[in-house]
N, C-alpha and C positions, 0 to 999 in steps of 0.2 A: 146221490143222496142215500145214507140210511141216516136210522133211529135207531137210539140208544138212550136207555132210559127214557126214552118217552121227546128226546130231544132231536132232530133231524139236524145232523152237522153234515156240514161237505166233506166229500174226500178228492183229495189232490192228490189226482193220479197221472202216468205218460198217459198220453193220446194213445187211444186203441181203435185200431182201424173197423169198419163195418163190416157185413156177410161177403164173405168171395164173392156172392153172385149178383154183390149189388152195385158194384164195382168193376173199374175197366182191370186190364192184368197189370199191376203195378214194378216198377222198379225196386231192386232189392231194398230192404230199411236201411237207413241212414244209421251210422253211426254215433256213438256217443258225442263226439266232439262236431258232429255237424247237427246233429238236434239240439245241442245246446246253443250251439253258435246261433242258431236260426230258432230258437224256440218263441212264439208265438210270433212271427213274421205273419203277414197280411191276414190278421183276425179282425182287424177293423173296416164291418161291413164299411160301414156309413161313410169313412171319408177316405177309407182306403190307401189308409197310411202304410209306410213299408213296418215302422217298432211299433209294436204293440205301444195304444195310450194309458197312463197311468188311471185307475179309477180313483179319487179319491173320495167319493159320497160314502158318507158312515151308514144312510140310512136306503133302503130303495122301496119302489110303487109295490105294493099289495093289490091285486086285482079285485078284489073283495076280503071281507072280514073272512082271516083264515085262511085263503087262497092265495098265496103268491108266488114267485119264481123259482129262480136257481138260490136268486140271492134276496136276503131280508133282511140285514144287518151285518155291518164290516168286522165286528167283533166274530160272528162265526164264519161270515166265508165271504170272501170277497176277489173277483177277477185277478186283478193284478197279482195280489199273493197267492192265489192257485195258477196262476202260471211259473212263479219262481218256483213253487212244491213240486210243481210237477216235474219241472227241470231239473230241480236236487234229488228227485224219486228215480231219475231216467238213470242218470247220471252213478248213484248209490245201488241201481237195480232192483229197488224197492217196490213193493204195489202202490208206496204212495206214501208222502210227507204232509208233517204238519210244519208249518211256518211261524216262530215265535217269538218275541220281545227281546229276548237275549239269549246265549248262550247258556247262564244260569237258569233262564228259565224254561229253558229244554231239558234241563238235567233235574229242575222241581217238578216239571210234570211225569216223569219218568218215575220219582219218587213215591209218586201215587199209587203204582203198582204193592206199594208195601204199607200191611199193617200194623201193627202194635204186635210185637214179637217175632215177625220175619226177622231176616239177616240179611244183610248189605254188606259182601264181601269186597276191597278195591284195593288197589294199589297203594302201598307206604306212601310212593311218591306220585301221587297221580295232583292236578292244577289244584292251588289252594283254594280257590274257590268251592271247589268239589269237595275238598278236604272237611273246611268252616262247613258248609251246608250239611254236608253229613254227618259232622261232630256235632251239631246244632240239633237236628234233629232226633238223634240217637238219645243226645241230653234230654230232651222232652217227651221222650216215649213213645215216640212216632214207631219207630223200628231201630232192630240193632246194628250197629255197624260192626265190622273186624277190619283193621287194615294189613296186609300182607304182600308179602312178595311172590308173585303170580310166578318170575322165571326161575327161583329157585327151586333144587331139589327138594321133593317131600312137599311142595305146596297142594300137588293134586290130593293125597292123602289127606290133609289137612281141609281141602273143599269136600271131601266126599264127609268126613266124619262132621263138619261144620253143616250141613245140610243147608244152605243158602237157599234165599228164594229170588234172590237175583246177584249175578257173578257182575261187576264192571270191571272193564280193563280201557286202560288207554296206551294205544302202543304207536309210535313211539311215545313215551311215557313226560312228561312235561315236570321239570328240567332236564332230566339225566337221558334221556333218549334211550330208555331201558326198554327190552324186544319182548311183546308175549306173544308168543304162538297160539292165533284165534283163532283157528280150524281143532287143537285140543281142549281150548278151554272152551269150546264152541258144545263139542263131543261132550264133554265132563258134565256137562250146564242139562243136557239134554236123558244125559243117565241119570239127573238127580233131582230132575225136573225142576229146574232153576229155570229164570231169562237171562238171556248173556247180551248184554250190553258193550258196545263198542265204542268210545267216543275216540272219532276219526280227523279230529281240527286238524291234528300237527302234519295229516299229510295229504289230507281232502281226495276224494274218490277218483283222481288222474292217477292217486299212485297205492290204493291200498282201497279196495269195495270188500269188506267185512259179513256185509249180507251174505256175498257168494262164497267167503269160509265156513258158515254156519253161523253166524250171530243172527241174534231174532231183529234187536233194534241196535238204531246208529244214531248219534246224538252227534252236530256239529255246533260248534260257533261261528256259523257264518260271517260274523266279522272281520275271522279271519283268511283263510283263502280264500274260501267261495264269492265273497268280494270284493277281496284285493286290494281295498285304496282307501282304509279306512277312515271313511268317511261315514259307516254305516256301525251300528251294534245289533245284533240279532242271532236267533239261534234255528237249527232244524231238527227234528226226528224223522227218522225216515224205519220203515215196517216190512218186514217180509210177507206179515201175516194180514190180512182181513179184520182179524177180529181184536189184533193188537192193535193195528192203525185206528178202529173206532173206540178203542179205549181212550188213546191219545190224545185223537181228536177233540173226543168230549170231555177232556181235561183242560185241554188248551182252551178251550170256551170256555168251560165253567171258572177257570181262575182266572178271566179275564188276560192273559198273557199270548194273545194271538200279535203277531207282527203287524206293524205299519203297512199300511199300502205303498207310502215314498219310500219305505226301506225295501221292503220289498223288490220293490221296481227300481232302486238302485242294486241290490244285490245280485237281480236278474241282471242286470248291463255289465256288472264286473266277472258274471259266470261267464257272461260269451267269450271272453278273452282268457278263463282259466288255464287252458290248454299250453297255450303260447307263453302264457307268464311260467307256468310251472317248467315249461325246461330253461328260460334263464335263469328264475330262479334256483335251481337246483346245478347250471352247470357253474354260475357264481358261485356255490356254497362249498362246490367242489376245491374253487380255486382257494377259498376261505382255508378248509380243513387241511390243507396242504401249508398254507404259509402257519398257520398253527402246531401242525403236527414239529415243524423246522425251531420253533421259536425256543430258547433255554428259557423264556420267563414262562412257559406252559408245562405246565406237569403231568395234565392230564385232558385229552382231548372226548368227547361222547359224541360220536357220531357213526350211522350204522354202516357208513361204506367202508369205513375202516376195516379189515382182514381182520386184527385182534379186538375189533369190537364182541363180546359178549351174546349179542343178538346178531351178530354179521348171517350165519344162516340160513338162520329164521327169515329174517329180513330178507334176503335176497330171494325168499322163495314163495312169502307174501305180501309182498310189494313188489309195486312195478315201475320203484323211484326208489333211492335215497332220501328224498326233501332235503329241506334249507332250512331245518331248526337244527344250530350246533351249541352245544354248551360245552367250558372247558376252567379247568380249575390253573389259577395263576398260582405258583410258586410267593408269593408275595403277601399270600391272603390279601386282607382285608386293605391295607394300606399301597398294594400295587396294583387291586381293582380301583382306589381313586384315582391313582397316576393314569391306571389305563384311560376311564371315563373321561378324565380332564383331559387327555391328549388325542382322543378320537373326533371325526369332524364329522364324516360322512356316515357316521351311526350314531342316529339319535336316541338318546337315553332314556324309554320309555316305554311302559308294558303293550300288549298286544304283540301280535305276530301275524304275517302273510302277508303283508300290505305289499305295493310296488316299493315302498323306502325301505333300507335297511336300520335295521333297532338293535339297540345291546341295549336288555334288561339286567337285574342283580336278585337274582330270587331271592336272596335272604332278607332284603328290606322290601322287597315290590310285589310279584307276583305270589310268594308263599308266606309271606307277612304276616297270615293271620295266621297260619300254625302255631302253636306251641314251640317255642325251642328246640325244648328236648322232639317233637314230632319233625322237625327240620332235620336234624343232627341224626333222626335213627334213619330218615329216610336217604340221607346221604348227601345233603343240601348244605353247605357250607358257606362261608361268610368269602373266601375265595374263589366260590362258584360266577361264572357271568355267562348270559344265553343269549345267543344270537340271530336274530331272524332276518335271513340275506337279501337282500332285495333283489333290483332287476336292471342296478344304475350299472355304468361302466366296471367291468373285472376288477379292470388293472388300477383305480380309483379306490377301488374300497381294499384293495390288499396291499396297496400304497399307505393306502390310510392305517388301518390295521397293522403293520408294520411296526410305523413308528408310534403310536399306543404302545404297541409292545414293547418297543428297548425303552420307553418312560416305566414300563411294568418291568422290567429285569433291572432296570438299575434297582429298584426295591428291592428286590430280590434277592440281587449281592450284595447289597449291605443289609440283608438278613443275615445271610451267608458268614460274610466277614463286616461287621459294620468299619475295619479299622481299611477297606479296599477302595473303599470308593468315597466321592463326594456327592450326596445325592442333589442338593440340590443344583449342585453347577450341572451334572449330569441331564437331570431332567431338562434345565432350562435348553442346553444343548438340541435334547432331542425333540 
């Protein structure tokens, strides 16, 4: 426990072992992926169950007026969700997470850090969500936004003389998979006395921990990889610092936006299998980017294992994955993203990403929606843009599938090309 402002909030921290000498000689510590797997295994004195039980009581016993326990109300701290914190805290290398209502509402607490005339530097094309929230607020005076592009030249110049008082970056960047090197922008944030914020959904801490680049805090939407089957909405912060985590903390309590205990305790159950889902995931996404790169209805593929991708270096030397978010622009625009969508089976047409299913979104009507147009179009988001989030079913099913989607997107194509070449619709029905 500390206090802040006068308020006593938990902090959800890893397990820290007691004094050497109070203790037999222990075996070396577990790794990340075996603390996860097993995180709070046999904590239940009483009936000595192997999974931790869920708590759901909002409220608990006070020993007397003023005196009471660890816990006193589920809105600031509650068993279940400090056990998933603690596990996204191990896992991020953090001293310790907060656990929150959504994604969005990991990214409004975080917002609290700024007042009325700060600056809030981000990405052109960073999740529309992020985008609306910050153009929302900016509108009302909360603080200023700038949006820019982090991997271009001259952006560093442009943060020193902009004096930020918080840098965000999301890398890979949601749609375009665009690469920022978070160990400089980490450096830059720290010469200018800014916070460097990382939000790490698109490839969750199996393949990219941001803390250990130098970023202070980490924002996820747990929804999406962390666990996996959406089935759950929620978000996390996770802290390097002490004194950043009890800011947090006492923001997530005081806006009322602290996580479910059931989601919680579902998000724990889909962490333990992160490890194992992330490499089919990602060696599908492989076999994806490949039948894409082959296809003439594809003009342009973003994904960072590609050689000529833009951030291919970067990436390969801050991350310790590729991931399974690929976006790729059809030759066909607008009219050969329908044919694709109408002719895909085994990718269902809907936002989110990291689940076990495979999904094909369309940024320009679903997940950046709420941008502006013109804010779409400069950040390089197109109406024959479509994003992909691979899932963990059969390879050779979904680039079966995938396939033939695409020769329904290249017959549009060629009769862009020549409309006098083909017949589209006998074409299509064909494919």
């Amino acid at each position: 426990m500390s206090a802040l402002n006068g308020r006593r909030i938990p902090q959800s921290r890893p397990p820290q072992a007691g004094p050497a000498e109070s203790r037999p000689t222990q075996a070396p510590a577990a790794s990340r992926v075996t603390s996860t797997v097993r995180a709070g295994l046999g904590t239940d004195s009483p009936h000595r169950s192997v999974m931790p039980p869920i708590h759901l009581s909002s409220n608990y016993f006070f020993d007397a007026p003023g005196v009471h326990g660890k816990y006193d109300y589920t809105r600031t701290g509650n068993p279940t969700r400090d056990l998933a914190a603690g596990a996204i805290a191990e896992l991020e290398g953090g001293c310790g997470a907060a656990v929150t209502s959504s994604g969005m509402s990991a990214i409004a607490v975080l917002t609290r850090f700024l007042s009325a005339g700060d600056l809030l530097i981000a990405p052109r094309d960073c999740y529309g969500g992020s985008h609306r929230l910050f153009t929302a607020e900016a509108a009302r005076g909360s603080y200023d936004v700038r949006f820019f592009n982090p991997w271009e030249e001259g952006s560093f110049d442009l943060a020193r003389a902009l004096r930020p008082r918080m840098i965000w970056l999301e890398t890979p960047s949601n749609p375009l998979l665009r690469i920022t090197d978070i160990a400089a922008w980490a450096r830059l944030a720290t010469e200018i006395g800014a916070i460097c914020v990382a939000d790490n959904t698109f490839l969750s801490p199996v393949n990219q921990r941001p803390l250990e680049l130098g970023a202070d805090l980490v924002v996820h939407s747990t929804t999406k990889f962390l666990n996996g089957h959406s089935d759950v909405v929620g978000g996390a912060v996770i802290a390097d610092d002490e004194g950043l985590l009890e800011e947090v903390a006492w923001w997530t309590n005081a806006m009322g936006v602290s996580g479910a205990p059931f989601d919680a305790y579902l998000t724990l159950r889909g962490m333990r299998t992160l490890h194992a889902r992330s490499r089919v995931h990602e060696e599908n996404a492989l076999r994806v980017v490949d039948a894409l790169v082959r296809s003439e209805a594809v003009a342009e593929v973003n994904h960072p294992s590609l050689p000529g991708h833009p951030g291919h270096e970067i990436a390969a030397r801050q991350q310790s994955g590729w991931g399974s978010l690929i976006s790729f622009e059809l030759r066909g625009g607008r009219p050969a993203v329908d044919a694709f969508v109408d002719g895909i089976r085994h990718f269902a047409l809907a936002e989110s990403l990291g689940g076990v299913e495979s999904l094909v979104s369309h940024p320009w009507t679903m997940t950046h929606a709420s941008m502006e147009a013109p804010a779409r179009v400069e950040a390089g988001i197109g109406q024959g843009l479509l994003r992909l989030s691979v899932g963990i079913e059969a390879a050779d099913d979904l680039v079966a599938d995938l396939e033939r989607a695409l020769e329904r997107a290249e017959v549009l194509a060629a009769v862009a090309r020549d409309p006098h070449t083909a017949c589209p619709r006998a074409a299509i029905e064909v494919a």
